[in-house]
C-alpha positions in Angstrom: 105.2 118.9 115.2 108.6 118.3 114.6 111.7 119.9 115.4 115.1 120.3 113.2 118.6 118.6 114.3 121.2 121.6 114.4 122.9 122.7 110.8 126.1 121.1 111.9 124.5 118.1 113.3 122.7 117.3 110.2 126.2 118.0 108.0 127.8 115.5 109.8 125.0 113.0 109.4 124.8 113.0 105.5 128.9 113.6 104.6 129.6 110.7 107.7 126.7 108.5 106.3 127.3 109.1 102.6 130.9 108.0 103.0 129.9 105.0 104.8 127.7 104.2 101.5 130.5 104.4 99.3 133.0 102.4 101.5 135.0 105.5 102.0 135.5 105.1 105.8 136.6 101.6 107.5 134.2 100.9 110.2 137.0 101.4 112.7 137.0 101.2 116.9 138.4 104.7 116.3 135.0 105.3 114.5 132.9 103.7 117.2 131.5 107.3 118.7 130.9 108.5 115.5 128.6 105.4 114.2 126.7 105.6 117.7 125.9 109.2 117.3 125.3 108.1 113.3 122.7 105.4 114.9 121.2 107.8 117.7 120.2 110.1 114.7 118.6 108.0 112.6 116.5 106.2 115.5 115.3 109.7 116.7 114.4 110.7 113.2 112.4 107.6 112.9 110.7 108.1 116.6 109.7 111.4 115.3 108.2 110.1 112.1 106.5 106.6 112.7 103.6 107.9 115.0 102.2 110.1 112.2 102.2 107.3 109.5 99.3 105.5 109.4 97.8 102.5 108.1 94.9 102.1 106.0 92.2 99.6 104.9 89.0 99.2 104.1 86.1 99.8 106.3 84.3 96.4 106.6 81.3 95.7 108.6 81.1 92.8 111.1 78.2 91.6 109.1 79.6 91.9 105.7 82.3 89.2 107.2 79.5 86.6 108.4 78.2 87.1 104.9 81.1 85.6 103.6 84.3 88.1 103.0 87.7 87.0 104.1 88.9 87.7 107.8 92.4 87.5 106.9 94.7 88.8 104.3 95.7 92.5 103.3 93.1 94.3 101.5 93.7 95.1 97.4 93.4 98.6 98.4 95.4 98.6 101.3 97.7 101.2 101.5 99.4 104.0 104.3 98.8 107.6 105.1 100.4 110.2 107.0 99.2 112.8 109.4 99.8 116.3 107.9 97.0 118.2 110.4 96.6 116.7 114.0 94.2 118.8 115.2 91.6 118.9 112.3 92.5 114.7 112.0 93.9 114.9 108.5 95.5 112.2 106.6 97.0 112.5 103.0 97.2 108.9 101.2 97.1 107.7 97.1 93.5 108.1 96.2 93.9 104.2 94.4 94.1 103.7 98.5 90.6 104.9 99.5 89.4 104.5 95.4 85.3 103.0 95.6 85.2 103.9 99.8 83.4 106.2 102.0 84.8 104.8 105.1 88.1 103.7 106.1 89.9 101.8 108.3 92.7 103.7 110.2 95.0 102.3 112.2 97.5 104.2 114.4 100.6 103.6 116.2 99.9 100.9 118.7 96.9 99.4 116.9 94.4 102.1 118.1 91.9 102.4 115.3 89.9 104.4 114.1 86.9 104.9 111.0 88.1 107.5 109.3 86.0 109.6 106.3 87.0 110.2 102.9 86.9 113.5 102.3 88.1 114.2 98.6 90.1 112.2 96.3 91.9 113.0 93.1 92.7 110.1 90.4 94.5 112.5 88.5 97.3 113.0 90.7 96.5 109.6 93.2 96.1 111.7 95.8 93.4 111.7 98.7 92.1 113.5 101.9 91.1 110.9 105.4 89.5 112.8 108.1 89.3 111.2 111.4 88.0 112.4 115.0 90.6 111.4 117.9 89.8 112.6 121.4 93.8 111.3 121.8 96.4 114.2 120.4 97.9 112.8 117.1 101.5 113.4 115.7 101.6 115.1 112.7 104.6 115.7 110.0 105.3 119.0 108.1 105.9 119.6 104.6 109.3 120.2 103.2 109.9 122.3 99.9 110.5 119.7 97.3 111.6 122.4 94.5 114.6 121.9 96.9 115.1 118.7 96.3 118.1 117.4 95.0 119.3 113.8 93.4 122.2 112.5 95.6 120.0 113.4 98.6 119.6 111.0 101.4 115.5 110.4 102.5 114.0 107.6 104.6 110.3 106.2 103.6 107.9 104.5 106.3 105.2 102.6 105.0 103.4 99.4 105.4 104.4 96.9 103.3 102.9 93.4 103.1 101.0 94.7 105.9 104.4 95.0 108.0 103.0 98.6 109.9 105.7 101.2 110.3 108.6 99.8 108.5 111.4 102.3 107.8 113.5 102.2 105.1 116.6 104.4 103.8 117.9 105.6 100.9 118.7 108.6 98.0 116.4 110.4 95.5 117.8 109.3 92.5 116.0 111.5 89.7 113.7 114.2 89.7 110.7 114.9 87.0 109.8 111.9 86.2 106.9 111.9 83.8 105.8 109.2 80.8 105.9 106.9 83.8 101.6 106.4 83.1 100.6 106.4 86.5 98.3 109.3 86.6 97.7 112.7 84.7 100.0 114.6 86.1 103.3 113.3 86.5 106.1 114.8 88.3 107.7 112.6 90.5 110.6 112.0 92.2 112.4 108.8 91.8 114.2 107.0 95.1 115.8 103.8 95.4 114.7 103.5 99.5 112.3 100.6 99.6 108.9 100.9 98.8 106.7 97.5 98.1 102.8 97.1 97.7 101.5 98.4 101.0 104.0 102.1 100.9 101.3 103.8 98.8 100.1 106.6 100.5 103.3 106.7 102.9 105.9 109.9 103.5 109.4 109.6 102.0 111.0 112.7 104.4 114.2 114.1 104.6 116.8 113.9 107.1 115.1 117.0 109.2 111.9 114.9 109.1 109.8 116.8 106.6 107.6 115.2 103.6 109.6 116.1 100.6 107.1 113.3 98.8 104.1 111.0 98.8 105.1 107.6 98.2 102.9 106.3 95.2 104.6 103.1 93.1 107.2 101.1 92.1 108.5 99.6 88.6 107.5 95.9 89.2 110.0 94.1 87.0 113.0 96.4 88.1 115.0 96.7 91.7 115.5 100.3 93.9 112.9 102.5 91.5 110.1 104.0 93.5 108.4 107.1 92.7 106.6 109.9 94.7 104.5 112.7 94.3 106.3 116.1 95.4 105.1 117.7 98.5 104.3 121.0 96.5 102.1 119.2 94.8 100.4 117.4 97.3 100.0 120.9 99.3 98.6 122.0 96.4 95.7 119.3 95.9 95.3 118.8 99.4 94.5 122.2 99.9 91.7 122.0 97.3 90.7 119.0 97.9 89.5 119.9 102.0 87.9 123.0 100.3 86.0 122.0 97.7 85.9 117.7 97.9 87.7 118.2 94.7 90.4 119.8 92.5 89.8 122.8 90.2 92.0 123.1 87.1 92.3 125.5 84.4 91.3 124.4 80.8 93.4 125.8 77.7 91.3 124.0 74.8 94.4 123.1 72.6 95.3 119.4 71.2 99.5 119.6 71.0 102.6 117.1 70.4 106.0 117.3 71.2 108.4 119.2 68.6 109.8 116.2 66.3 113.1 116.7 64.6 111.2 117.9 61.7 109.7 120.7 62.8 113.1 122.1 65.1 114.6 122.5 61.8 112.0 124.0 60.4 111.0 126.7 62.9 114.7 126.4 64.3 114.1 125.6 68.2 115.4 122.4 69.5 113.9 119.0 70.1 112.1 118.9 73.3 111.7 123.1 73.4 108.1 123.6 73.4 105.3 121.9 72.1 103.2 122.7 69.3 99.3 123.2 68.2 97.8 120.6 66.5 94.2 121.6 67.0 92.2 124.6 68.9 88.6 124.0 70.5 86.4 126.1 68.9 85.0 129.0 71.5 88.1 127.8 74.3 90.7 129.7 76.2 92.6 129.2 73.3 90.6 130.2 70.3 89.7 133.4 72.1 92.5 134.3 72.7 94.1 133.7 69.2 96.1 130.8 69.3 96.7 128.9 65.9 97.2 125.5 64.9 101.0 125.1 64.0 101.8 128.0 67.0 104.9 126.5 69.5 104.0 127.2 73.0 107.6 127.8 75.0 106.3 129.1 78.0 103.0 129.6 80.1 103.2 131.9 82.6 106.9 132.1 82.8 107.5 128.3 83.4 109.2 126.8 80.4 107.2 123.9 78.8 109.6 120.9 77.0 106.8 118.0 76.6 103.3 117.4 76.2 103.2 116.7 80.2 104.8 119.6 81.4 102.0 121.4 79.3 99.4 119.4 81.1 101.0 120.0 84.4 101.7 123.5 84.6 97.8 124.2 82.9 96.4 121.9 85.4 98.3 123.8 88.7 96.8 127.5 87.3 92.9 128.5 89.3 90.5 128.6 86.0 89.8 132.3 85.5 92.9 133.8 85.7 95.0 135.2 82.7 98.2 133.8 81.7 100.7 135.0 79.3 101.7 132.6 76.6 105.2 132.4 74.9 104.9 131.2 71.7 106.9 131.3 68.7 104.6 131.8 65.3 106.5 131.3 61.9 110.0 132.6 63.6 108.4 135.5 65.5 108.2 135.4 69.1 104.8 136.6 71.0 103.6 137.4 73.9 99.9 135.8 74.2 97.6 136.4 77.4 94.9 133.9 77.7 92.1 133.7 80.4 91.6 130.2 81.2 88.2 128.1 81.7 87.7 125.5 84.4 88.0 121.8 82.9 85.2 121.1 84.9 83.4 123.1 83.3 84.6 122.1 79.8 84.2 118.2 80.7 80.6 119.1 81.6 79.9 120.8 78.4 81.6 117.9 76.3 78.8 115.5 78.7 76.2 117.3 77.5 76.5 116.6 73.8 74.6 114.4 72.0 76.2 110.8 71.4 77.5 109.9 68.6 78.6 106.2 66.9 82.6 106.9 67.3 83.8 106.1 63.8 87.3 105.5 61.8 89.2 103.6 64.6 87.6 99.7 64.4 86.2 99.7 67.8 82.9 101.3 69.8 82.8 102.3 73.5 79.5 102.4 76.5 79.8 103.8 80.0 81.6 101.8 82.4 78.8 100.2 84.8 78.5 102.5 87.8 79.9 100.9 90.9 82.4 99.1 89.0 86.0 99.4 90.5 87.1 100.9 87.2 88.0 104.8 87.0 86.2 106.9 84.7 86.6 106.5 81.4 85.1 105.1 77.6 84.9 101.1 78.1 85.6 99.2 74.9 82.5 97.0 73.7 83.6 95.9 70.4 86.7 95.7 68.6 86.7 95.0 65.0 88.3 92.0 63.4 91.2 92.8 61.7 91.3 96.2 62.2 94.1 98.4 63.2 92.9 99.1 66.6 92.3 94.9 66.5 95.8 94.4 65.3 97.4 96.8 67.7 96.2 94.8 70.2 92.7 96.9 72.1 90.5 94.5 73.3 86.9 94.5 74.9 86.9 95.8 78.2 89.5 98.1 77.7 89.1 101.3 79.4 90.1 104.5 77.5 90.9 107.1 80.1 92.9 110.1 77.5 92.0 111.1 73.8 95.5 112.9 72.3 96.3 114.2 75.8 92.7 114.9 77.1 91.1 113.2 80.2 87.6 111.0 78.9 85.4 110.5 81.8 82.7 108.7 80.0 81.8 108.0 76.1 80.0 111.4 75.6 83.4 112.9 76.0 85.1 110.5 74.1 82.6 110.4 71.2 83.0 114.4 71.7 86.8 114.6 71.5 86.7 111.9 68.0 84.2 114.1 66.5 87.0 117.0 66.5 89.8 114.3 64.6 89.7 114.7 61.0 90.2 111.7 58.8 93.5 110.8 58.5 95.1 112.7 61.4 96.6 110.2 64.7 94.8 109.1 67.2 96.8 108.6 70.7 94.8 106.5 72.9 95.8 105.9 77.1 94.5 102.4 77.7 93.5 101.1 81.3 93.8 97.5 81.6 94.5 95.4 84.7 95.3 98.0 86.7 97.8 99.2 84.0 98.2 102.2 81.6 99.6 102.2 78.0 99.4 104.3 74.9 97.8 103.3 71.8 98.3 105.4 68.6 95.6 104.7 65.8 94.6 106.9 62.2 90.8 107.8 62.1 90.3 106.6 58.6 86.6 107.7 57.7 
């Protein structure tokens, strides 16, 4: 475990080092003590940290490499971890880290290692749960409260980039709720300009009392100092689950929405970016139950405002399916107060699997399964694109991978043929689009 610097101590730390930054004190012989005690903090912090950060690989046989696979070279999937319970052995990392492994390659401080289990992942969130057995005590880190977080703040994030184990690197959270980024479903992440490169996934970005405020989980390729990582509330939150239950339940409204255009803030007089509103209701869902209508503005769900089609998804996705919620909505200028019991998507994906298939039509192009054991997620896979037809000209090609309908997850084409069936003719079509290890949107009209 690890123990806080003194209030004071860690005042003098971030105002001393923070004016250093900005070039506001001359690195002086006067200064000398100061930088030394400066330098003495910062190497402490880092002691405390680095033994709890692990890295990870996959596990490879000793046969598999006679057969043929490379001995040398950093895995695709190579990533880092970090020790959040030493003595049950478990590891929190990206799940695109472990993604298509049982086993794993774990390898401590000191270049002990050890074959570690996966025990749940989550590709909505790129999160994942290692477990490994050590007879040796591990280090372990705590989790900070990153609704505390604030931009300007200083954090430090270890890592393992380019296969360089336990390198440390400083810096400040520059924003906070980051979403639209098309990383994962739920996107809320917090946005540092301390170094992370391929290899950080998985790692801690901490604080300067040594707690995980985040989960390191990407960078912006063609742009310098933007990182992103997933809040530790969040990760407590799917962690939690995912050691449970080998997986995450979510709650399931049954509602297709869009963000309020300019349009329609004039109209029902709420501004842009308050709210989102109905476009359609799932026939027998949450949603129709409870009498939710097509054209209704959702403000808030369960007290927590909503401003965009993510935050929606987000908040939805953090409630246990079953319990009620109370909706504020706004309904042709009246404000009401709508409680809804939710469903478990699970549950609602599983229904949608179930249905017969059906020949998706209107958008020029036809989806299959992806082949199981592929390295793709779940999703519809493109077989065919029409010539010359919008989704041709928009640029959707074969192979393709479509992984969201208007907002909705698609595991497979029964829920993609499933959500289609519910688009009338004419209305949009907002496609997420996996390619090369890349998301994008794609909107489209059905037309027949």
């Amino acid at each position: 475990m690890f123990f806080s610097k003194t209030p004071c101590c860690m005042m003098k730390l971030v105002l001393f080092f923070g004016a250093l930054l900005l070039g506001v004190l001359p690195a002086l012989s006067g200064e000398a003590g100061i930088l030394e005690q400066v330098e003495k903090e910062l190497v402490e912090l880092a002691d405390r940290v680095r033994p709890a950060v692990v890295s990870l690989s996959p596990y490879i046989a000793k046969d598999a490499v006679r057969q043929g696979l490379p001995k040398r070279g950093r895995p695709a999937n190579a990533g880092a971890g970090v020790i959040y319970n030493a003595e049950r052995g478990l590891i929190v990392t990206n799940s695109h880290v472990v993604r298509n492994v049982q086993k794993i390659k774990v390898t401590l401080m000191g270049g002990r290692e050890i074959i570690g289990e996966v025990l749940g992942a989550d590709e909505d969130t790129d999160l994942a749960v290692v477990y490994i057995a050590s007879k040796v005590p591990l280090a372990e880190v705590v989790f900070g409260d990153s609704s505390k977080v604030r931009i300007g703040q200083l954090v430090i994030a270890v890592g393992n980039p380019y296969g360089l184990n336990d390198t440390t690197t400083f810096g400040i959270i520059s924003g906070l709720q980051r979403e639209n980024i098309n990383l994962s479903r739920y996107e809320d992440f917090i946005q540092t300009d301390a170094s992370i490169n391929p290899g950080n996934s998985g790692g801690p970005l901490l604080n300067i009392k040594g707690e995980v405020i985040g989960i390191n989980t990407a960078i912006i390729n063609y742009a310098q100092s933007i990182g992103f990582s997933i809040p530790s509330n969040m990760v407590k939150h799917v962690v939690e689950q995912l050691v449970e239950h080998g997986e995450v339940h979510r709650g399931w409204l049954g509602v297709g929405i869009d963000p309020v255009s300019e349009e329609v803030a004039k109209r029902t007089k709420v501004q842009v970016g308050e709210g989102v509103i109905i476009n359609s209701i799932f026939e027998g869902d949450p949603a129709d139950i409870a009498g939710l209508k097509v054209g209704d503005i959702i403000l808030k769900i369960g007290g927590s405002e909503i401003n965009s089609p993510n935050s929606m998804i987000r908040v939805i996705g953090a409630i246990t399916p079953g319990q009620t919620i109370n909706l504020d909505i706004l309904r042709k200028g009246e404000h009401k107060l709508v409680p809804v019991k939710l469903e478990s998507r699970k549950k609602r994906t599983t229904q949608l699997a179930t249905l017969p298939p059906m020949r998706p039509s209107g958008l020029g192009f036809t989806v299959v399964n992806s082949t199981k054991g592929s390295k793709l997620p779940g999703g519809a896979l493109v077989s065919r694109v029409t010539p010359e037809s919008p989704a041709a000209l928009k640029g959707l090609q074969s192979g393709d991978l479509i992984v969201a309908v208007n907002g909705e997850a698609v595991e497979n084409q029964h829920e993609f043929d499933g959500l289609v069936g519910k688009i009338q003719k004419g209305s949009p079509v907002f496609l997420l689009v996996w390619r090369n290890d890349k998301k994008f949107h794609l909107g489209l009209v059905r037309e027949k």
